[in-house]
C-alpha positions as a Markdown table, in Angstrom:
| # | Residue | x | y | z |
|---|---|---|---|---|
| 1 | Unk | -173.4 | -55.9 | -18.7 |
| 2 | Unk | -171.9 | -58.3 | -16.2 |
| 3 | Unk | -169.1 | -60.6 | -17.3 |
| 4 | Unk | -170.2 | -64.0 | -19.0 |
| 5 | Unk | -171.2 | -66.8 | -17.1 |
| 6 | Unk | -171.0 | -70.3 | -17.4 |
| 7 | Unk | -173.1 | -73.4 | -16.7 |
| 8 | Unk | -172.0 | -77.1 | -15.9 |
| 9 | Unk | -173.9 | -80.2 | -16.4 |
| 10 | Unk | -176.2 | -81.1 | -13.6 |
| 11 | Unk | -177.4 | -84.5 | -15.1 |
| 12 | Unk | -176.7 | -86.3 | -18.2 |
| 13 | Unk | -179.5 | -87.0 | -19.5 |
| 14 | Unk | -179.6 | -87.0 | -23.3 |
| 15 | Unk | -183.1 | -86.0 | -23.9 |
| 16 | Unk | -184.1 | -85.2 | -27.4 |
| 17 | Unk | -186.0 | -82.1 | -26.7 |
| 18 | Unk | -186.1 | -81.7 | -22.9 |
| 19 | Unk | -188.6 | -78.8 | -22.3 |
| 20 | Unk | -191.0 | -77.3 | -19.7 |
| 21 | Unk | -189.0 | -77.1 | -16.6 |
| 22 | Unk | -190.4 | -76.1 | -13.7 |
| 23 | Unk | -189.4 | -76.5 | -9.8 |
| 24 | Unk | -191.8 | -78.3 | -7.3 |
| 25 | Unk | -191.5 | -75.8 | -4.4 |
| 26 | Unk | -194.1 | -78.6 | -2.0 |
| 27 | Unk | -191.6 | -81.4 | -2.9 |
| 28 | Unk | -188.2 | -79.9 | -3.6 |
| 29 | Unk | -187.3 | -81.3 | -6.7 |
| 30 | Unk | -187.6 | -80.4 | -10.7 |
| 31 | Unk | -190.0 | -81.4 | -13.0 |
| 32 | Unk | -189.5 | -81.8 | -16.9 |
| 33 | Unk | -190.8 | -82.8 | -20.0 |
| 34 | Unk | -188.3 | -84.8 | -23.3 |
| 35 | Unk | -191.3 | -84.1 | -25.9 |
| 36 | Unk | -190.3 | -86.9 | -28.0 |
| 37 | Unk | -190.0 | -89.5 | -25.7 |
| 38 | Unk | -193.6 | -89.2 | -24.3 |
| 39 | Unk | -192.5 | -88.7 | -20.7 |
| 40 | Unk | -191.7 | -86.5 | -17.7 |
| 41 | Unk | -189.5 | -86.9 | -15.5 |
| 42 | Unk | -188.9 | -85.5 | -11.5 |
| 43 | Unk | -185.5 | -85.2 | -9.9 |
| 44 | Unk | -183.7 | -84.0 | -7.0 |
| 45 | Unk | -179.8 | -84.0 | -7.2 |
| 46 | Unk | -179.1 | -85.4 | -4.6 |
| 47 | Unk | -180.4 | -88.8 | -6.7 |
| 48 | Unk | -178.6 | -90.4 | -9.2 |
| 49 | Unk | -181.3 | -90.7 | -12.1 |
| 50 | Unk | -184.6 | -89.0 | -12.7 |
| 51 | Unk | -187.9 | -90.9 | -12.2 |
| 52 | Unk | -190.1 | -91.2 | -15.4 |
| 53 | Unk | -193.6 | -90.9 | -15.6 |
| 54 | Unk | -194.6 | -92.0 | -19.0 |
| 55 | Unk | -197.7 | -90.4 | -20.5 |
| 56 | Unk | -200.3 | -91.6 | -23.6 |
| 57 | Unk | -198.5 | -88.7 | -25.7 |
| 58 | Unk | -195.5 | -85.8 | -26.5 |
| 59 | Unk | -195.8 | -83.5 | -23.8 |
| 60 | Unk | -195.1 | -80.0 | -25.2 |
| 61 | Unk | -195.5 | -78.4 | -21.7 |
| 62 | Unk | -197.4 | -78.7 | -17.9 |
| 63 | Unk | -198.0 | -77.0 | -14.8 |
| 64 | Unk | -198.4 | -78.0 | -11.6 |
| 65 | Unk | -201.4 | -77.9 | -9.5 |
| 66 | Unk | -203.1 | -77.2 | -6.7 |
| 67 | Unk | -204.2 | -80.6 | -5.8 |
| 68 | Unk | -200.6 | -82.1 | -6.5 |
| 69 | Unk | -201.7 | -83.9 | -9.9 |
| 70 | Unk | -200.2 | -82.1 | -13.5 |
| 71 | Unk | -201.8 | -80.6 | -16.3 |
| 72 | Unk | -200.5 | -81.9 | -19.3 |
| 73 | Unk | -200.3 | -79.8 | -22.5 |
| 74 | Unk | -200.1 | -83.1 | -25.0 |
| 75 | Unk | -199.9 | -83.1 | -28.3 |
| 76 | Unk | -203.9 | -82.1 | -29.0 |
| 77 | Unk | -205.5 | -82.3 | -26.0 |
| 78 | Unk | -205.1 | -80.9 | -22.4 |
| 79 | Unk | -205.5 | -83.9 | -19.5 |
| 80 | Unk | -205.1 | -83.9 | -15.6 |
| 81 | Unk | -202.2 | -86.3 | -14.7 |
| 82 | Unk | -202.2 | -88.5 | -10.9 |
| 83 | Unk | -198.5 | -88.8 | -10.2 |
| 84 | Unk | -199.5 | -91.6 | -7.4 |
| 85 | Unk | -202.2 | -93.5 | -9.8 |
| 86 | Unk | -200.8 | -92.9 | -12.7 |
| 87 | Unk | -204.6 | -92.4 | -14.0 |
| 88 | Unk | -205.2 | -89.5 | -17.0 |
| 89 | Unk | -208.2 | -87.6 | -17.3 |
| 90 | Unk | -208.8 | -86.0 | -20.5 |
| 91 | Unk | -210.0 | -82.5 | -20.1 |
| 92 | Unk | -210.1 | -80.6 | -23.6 |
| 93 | Unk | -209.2 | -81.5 | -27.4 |
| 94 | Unk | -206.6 | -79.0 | -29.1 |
| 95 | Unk | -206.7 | -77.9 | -33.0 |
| 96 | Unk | -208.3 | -80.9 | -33.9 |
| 97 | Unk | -209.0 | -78.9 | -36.9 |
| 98 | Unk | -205.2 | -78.5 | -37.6 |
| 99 | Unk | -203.7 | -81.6 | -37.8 |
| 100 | Unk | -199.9 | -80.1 | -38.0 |
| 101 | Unk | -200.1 | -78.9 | -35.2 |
| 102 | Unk | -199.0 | -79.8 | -31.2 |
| 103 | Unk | -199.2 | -78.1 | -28.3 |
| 104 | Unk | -195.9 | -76.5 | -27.5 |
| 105 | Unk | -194.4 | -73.8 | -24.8 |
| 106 | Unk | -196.8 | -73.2 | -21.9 |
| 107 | Unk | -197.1 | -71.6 | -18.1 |
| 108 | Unk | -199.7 | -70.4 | -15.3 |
| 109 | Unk | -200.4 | -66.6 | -15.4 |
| 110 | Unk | -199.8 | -65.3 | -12.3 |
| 111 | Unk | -203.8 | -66.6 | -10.8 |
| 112 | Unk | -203.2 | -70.1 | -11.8 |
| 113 | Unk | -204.6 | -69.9 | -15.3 |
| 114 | Unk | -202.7 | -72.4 | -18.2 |
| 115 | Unk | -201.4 | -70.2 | -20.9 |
| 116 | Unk | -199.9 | -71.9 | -23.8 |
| 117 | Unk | -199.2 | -72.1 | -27.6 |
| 118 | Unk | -199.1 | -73.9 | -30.1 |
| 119 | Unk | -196.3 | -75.3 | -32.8 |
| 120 | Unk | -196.6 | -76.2 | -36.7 |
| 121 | Unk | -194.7 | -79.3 | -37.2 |
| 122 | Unk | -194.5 | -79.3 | -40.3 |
| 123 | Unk | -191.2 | -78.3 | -42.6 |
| 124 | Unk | -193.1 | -75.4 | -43.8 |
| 125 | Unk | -193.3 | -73.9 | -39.9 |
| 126 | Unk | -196.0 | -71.9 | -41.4 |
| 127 | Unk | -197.9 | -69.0 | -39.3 |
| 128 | Unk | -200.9 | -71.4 | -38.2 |
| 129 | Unk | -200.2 | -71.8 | -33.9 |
| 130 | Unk | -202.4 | -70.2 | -31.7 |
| 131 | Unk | -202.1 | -69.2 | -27.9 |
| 132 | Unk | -204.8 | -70.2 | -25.6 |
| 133 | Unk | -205.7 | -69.8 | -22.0 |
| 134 | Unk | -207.2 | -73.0 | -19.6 |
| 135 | Unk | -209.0 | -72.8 | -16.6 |
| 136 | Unk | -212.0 | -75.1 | -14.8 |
| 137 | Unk | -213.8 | -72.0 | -14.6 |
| 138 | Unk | -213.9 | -70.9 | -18.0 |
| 139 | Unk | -212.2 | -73.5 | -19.8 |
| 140 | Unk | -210.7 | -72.8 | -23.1 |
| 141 | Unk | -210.4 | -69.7 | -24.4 |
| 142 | Unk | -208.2 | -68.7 | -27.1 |
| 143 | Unk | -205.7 | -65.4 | -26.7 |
| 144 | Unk | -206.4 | -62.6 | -29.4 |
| 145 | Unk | -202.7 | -62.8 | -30.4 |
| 146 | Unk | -201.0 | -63.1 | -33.7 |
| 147 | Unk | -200.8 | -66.6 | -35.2 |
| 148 | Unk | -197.2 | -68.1 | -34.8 |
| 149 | Unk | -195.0 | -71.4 | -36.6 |
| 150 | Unk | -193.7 | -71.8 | -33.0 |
| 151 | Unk | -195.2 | -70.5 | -29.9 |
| 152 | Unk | -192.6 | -69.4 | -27.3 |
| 153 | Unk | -191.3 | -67.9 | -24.1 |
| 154 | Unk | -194.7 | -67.6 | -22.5 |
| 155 | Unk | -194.3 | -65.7 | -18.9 |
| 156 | Unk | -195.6 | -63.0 | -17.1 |
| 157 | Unk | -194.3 | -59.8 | -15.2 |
| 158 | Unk | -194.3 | -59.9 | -11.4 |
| 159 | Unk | -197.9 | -58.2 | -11.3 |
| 160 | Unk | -199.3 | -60.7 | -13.8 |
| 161 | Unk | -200.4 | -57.7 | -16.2 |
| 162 | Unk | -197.9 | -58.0 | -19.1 |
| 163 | Unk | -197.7 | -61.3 | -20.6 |
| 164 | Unk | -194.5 | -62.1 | -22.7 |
| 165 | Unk | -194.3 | -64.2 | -26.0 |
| 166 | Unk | -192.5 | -65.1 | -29.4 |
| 167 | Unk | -192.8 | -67.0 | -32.7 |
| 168 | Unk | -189.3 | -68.6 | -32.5 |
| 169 | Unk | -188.4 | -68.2 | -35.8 |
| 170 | Unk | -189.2 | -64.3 | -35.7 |
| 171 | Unk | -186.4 | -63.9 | -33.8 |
| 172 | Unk | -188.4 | -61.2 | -32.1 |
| 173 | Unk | -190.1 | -61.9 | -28.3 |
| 174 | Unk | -192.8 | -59.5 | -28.0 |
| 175 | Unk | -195.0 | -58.2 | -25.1 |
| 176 | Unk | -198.7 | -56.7 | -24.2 |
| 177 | Unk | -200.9 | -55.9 | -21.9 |
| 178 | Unk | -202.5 | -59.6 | -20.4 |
| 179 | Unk | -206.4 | -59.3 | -17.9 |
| 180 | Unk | -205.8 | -63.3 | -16.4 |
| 181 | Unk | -210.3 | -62.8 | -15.7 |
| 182 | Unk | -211.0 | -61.7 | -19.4 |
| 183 | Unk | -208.0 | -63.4 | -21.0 |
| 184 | Unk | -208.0 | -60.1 | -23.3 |
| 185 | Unk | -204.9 | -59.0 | -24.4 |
| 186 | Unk | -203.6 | -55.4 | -26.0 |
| 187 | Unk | -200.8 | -52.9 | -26.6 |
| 188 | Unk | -198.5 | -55.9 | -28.7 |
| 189 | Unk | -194.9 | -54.4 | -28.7 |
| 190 | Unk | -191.8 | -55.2 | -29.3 |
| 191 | Unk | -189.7 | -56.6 | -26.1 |
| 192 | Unk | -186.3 | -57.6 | -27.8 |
| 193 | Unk | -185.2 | -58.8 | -30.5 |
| 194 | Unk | -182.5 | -61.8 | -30.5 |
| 195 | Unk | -178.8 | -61.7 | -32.6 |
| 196 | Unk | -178.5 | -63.7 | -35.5 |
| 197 | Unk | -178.2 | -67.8 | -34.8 |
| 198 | Unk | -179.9 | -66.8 | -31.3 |
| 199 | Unk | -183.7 | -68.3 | -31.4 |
| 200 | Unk | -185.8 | -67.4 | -28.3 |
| 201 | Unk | -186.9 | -70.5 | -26.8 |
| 202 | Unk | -188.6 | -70.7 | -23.3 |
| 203 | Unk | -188.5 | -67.9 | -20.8 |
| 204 | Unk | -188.4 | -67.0 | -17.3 |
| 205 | Unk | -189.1 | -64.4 | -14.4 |
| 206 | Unk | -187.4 | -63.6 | -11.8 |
| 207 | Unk | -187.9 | -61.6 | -8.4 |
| 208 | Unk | -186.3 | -57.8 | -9.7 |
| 209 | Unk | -188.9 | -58.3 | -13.1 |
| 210 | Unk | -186.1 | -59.6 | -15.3 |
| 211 | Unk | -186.3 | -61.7 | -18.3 |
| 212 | Unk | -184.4 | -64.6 | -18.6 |
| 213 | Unk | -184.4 | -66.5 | -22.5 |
| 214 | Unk | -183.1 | -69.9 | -23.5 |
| 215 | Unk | -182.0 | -69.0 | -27.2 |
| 216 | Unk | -181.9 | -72.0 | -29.6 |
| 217 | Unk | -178.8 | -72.7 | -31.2 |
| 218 | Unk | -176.7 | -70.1 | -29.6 |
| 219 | Unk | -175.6 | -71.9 | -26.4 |
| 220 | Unk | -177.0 | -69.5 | -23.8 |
| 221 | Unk | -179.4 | -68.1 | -21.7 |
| 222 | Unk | -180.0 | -64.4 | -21.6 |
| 223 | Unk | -180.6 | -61.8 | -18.6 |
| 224 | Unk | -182.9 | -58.9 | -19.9 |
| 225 | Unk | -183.9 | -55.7 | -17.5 |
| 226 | Unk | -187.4 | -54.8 | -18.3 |
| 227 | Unk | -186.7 | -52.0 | -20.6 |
| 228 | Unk | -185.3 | -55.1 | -22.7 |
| 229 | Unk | -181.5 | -54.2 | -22.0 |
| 230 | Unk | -178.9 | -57.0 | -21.7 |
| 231 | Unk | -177.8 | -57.3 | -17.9 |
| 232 | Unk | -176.4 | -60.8 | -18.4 |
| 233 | Unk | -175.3 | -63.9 | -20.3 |
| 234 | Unk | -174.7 | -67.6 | -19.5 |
| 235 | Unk | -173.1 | -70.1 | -21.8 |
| 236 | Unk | -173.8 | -73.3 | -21.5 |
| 237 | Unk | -171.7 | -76.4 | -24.0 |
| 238 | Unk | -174.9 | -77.9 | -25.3 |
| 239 | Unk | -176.1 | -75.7 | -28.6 |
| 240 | Unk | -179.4 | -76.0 | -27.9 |
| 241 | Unk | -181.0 | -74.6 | -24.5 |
| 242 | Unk | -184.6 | -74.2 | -24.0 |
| 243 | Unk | -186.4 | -73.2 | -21.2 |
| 244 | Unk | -184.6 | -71.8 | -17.8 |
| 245 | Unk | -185.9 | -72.1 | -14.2 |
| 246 | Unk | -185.2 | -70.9 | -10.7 |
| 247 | Unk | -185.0 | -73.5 | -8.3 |
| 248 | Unk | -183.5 | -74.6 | -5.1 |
| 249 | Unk | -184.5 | -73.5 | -1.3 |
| 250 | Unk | -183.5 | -69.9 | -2.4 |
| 251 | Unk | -184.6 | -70.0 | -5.5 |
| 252 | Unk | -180.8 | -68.7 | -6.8 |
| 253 | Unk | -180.2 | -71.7 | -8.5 |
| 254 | Unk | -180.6 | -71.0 | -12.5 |
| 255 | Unk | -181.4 | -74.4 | -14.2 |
| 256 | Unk | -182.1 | -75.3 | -18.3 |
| 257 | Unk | -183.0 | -78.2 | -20.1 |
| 258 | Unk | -181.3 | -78.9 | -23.7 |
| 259 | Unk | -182.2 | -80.4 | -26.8 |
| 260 | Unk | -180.0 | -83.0 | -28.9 |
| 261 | Unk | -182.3 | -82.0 | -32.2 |
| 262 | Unk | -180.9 | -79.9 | -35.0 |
| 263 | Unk | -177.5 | -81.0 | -34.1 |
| 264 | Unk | -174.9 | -82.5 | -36.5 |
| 265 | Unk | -172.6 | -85.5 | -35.7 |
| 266 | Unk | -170.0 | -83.8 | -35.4 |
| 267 | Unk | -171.4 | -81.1 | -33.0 |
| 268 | Unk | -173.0 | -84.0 | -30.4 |
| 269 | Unk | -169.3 | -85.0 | -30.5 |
| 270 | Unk | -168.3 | -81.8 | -29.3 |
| 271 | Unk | -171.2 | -81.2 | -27.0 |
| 272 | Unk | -171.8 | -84.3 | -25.3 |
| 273 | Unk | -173.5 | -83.5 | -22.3 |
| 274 | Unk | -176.6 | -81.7 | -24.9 |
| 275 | Unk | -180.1 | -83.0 | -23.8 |
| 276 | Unk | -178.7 | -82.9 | -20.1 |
| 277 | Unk | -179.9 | -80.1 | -17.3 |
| 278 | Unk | -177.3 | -77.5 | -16.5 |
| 279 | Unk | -177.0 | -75.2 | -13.5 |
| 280 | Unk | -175.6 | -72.5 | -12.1 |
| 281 | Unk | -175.5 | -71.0 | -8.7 |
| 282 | Unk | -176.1 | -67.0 | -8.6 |
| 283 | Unk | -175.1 | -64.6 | -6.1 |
| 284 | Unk | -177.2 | -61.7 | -6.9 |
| 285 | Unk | -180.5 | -63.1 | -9.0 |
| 286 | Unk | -183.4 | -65.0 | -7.1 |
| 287 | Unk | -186.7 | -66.5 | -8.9 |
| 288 | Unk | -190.2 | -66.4 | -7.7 |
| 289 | Unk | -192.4 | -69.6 | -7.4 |
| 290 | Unk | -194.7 | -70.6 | -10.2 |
| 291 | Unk | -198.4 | -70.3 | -9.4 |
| 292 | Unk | -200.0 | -73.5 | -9.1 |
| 293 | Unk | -203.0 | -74.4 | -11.6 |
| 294 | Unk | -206.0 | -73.7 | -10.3 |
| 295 | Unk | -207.8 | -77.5 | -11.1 |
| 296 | Unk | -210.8 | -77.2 | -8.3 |
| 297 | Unk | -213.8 | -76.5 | -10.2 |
| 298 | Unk | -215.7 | -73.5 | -9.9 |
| 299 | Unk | -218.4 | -73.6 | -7.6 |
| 300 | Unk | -220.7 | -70.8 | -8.1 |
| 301 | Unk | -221.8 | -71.3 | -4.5 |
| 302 | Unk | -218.7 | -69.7 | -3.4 |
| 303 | Unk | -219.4 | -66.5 | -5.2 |
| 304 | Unk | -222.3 | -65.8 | -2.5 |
| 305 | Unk | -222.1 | -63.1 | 0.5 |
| 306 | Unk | -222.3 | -65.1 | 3.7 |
């Protein structure tokens, strides 16, 4: 294992639970969501503060798409977002039948499809989530996995044929076998499982098939091969990391957002910079490009032989 790493402080933001980052490879900049403040927010560093974009409700996670607008996984409902207009078009309602629960942790597979879970909010974090699958083709279509308190580190292997997942409070991330046209799933295993105090948050590829985790309350990010070994840590002085990116023009630049939540007085005076984005330039680690959401309806024209 290489030598520990360690992040600075990229922007100061103070979110209460910054989540769902993702880079804009079109515009060069990041994208990210502070559930609790109802917003997301784009930046590039070389500006001083982010933009907001406010939206009707918590955003527990989004993608970007192919027609520059963002899918937004609110809190029970899925809805296509105009970052010039500002307009919202509702799309599909969530667990309606559930009313603990919020959308949470969320990415494309590697086609453009939405794949995304969902959280219990309640103090009991009972085993009541789901994970689901979006697309205009077939719309929703819910993921034969185990039910989860908190649905997690959602991403998929460089061929888009293993999808990786966790229920935080497991303490386990887990994979299986993922078909993006069925949305069938099989072969659950075991991936890793995290040290005590270390809660798998959001999660990452990057260009050799590594994992990369945000772990909850352990100040870090971790590097796993694809046999689930540790190749690499990076600390980071906010206690609470949560999902990791690759960004920049050569996609070597390592990025997390932070969370102030579950943090004592004492420990925000110690980390102050939590809820900010921290970096890190690498030397030997690259990331690959998200797929953009497919949001151009299915024509059933376009399945016809010319």
């Amino acid at each position: 294992m290489n030598s520990t790493q360690f992040m600075s402080c990229l922007l100061a933001q103070q979110a209460t639970l910054g989540e769902s980052l993702l880079w804009d490879s079109q515009r060069q900049c990041w994208w990210w969501t502070d559930i609790e403040a109802s917003a997301i927010y784009r930046w590039r560093e070389s500006y001083v503060a982010p933009t907001m974009y406010s939206t009707p409700d918590r955003v527990g996670s989004f993608v970007l798409c192919q027609s520059g607008k963002i899918l937004l996984g609110m809190t029970k409902s899925l809805a296509l977002f105009d970052i010039n207009t500002r307009q919202i078009e509702p799309l599909v309602q969530i667990e309606i039948d559930l009313p603990s629960t919020r959308v949470n942790d969320g990415r494309t597979d590697r086609v453009g499809n939405y794949v995304f879970g969902s959280i219990d909010q309640s103090p009991k974090r009972e085993g009541i989530g789901h994970f689901y699958q979006y697309s205009m083709q077939h719309g929703l279509r819910q993921v034969d996995l185990p039910a989860v308190a908190i649905a997690n580190s959602i991403c998929f292997s460089l061929d888009g044929k293993t999808m990786y997942f966790c229920d935080t409070v497991s303490q386990r991330i887990l994979q299986c076998d993922y078909d993006a046209a069925s949305a069938n799933v099989s072969n659950i295993r075991l991936f890793v499982e995290t040290e005590k105090h270390a809660y798998p948050d959001g999660s990452v590829i990057d260009e050799q098939g590594c994992l990369w985790n945000a772990q909850w309350g352990a100040s870090r990010v971790v590097q796993y091969a694809a046999d689930g070994r540790v190749l690499q840590i990076v600390k980071l002085p906010a206690k609470n990391p949560t999902c990791p990116a690759f960004g920049s023009a050569e996609l070597n630049q390592l990025v997390l957002t932070s969370s102030r939540k579950d943090m004592t007085a004492t420990e925000l005076l110690q980390m102050p910079e939590a809820g900010g984005l921290f970096g890190l330039r690498l030397s030997d680690v690259r990331g690959v490009t998200d797929t953009l959401f497919n949001d151009v309806a299915h024509n059933p024209l376009n399945d016809l032989d010319d």
